[in-house]
C-alpha positions in Angstrom: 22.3 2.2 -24.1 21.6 -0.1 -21.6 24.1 -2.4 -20.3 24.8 -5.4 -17.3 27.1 -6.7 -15.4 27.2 -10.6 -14.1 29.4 -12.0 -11.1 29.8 -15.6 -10.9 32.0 -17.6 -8.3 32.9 -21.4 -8.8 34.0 -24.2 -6.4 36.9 -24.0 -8.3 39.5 -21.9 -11.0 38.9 -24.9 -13.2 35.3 -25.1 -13.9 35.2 -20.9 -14.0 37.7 -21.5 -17.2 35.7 -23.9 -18.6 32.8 -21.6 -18.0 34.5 -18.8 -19.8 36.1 -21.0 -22.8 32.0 -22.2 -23.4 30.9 -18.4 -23.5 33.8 -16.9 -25.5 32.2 -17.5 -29.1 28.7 -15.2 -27.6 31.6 -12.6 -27.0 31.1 -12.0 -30.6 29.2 -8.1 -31.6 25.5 -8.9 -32.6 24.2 -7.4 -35.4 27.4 -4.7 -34.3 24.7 -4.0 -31.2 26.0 -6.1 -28.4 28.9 -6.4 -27.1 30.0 -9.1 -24.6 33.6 -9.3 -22.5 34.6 -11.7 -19.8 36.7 -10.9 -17.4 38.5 -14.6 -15.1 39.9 -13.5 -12.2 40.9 -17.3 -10.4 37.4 -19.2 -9.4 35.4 -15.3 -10.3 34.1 -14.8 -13.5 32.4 -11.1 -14.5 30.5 -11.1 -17.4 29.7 -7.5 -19.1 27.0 -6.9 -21.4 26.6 -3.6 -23.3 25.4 -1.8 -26.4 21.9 -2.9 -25.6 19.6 -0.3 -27.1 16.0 -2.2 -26.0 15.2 -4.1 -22.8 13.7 -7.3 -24.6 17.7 -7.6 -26.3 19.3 -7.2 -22.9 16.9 -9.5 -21.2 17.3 -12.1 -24.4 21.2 -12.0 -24.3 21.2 -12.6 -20.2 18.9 -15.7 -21.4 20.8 -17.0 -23.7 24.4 -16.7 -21.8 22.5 -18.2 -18.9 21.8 -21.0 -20.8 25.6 -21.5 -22.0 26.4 -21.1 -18.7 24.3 -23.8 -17.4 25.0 -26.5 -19.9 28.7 -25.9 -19.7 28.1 -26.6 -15.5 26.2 -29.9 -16.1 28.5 -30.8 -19.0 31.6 -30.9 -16.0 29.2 -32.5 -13.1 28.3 -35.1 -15.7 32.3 -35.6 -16.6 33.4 -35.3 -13.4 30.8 -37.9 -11.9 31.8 -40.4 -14.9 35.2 -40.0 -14.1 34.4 -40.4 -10.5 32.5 -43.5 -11.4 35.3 -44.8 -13.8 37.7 -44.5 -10.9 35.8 -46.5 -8.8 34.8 -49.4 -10.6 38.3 -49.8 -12.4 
């Protein structure tokens, strides 16, 4: 089985729990294959991916968490530069 191991660290604990809270509902068994667990530790976030039994489904999950991961960090630039904005101009 092939398995792997991701290390993220944020600017802040905040935006690694928002981070984790938009990844949670991949930490769901596929197909009862993959299995995904997040592990918040402050501003560090590990993400660990096992129970791949081919290369192309490791390589897709990585894809597909990376792409969770980046739309939950543009979601809190865009919210925190409105609020920002908001602030300003109130």
């Amino acid at each position: 089985m092939l398995e792997a191991d991701i290390y993220l660290k944020y600017i802040s604990t905040k935006l690694a729990k928002i981070v984790t809270s938009a990844i949670i509902p991949d930490n769901e068994s596929v197909d009862g294959e993959v299995r995904i667990s997040t592990i918040l530790d402050g501003s560090k976030l590990r993400v660990h991916i096992g129970g791949c039994s081919r290369i192309e489904t490791l390589q897709a999950t990585i894809q597909d968490l990376f792409r969770c991961i980046h739309a939950a960090e543009g979601s809190f630039a865009v919210t925190k530069r409105r609020r920002r904005d908001y602030e300003r101009f109130k």
